[in-house]
N, C-alpha and C positions, 0 to 999 in steps of 0.2 A: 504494500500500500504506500512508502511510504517512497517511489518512485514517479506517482502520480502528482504530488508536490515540486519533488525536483526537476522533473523533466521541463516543469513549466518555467523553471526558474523562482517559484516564488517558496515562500520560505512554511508556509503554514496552508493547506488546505482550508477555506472555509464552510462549502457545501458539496454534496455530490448528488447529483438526481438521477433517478430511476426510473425507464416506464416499465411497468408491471401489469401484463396480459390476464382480464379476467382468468384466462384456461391453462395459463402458466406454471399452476401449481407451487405458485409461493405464497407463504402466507407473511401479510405485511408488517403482522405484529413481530413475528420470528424473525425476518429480516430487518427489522429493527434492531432485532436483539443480537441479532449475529454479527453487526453494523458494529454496534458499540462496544462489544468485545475486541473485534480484530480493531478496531484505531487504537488502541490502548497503545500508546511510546511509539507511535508514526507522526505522519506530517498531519494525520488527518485526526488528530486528538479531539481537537476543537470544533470537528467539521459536526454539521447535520446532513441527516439524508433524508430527502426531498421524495416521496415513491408516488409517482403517478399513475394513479389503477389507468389500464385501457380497457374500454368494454368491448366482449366477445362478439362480431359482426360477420355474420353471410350473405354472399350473393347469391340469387335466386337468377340462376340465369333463362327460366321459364318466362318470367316479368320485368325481369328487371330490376328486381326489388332488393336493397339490401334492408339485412332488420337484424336486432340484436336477439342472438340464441338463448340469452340468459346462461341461469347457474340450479341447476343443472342443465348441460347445454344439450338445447331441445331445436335439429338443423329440419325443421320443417317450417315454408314459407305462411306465414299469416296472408299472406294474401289471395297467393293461388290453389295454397293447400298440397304444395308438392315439394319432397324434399331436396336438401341441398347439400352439395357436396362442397362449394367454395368457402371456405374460412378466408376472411379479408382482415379481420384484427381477433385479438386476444391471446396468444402465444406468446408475447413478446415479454422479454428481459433484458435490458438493455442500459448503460449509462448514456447518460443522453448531455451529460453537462456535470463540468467540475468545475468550482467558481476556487482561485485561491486569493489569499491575500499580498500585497504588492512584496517584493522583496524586499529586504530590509537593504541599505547601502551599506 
């Protein structure tokens, strides 16, 4: 972790954000918690982590229609009433941004 600081040049990590796929199978409290363990004596002591749920979306390529599967995910279309094989979001795990703080001189 604590390479993610330095590569930037800056001396202290302040945040690090997340997106988190409803069907990802992370749970957001536990990666909280797994978060706050591993910074312990990195650059990223200080940092918070930011986790932005994405909700589970398919295409319905009968209509056209995309719509969210929900939880437990249910790929049949509300619209046409026919099912669907495209997933277009929710799988995802992903750091999407590390903000640091400026280097010291």
């Amino acid at each position: 972790m604590d390479d993610v600081g330095w590569e930037s040049g800056a001396d202290d990590v302040t945040s690090v954000t997340v997106r988190v796929g409803e069907l990802a199978g992370v749970v957001p409290d536990a990666l909280h918690f797994a978060f706050e363990v591993a910074r312990d004596g990195t650059a990223l002591a200080a940092a918070r982590l930011v986790v932005e749920q994405v909700t589970a979306r398919a295409w319905c390529g009968g209509c056209a229609e995309e719509f969210a599967v929900g939880m437990p995910p249910f790929f049949w279309c509300p619209r046409c009433d026919r099912p669907s094989q495209d997933l277009r979001s929710g799988r995802e795990l992903e750091i999407t941004d590390v903000e640091a703080a400026a280097a010291r001189p």
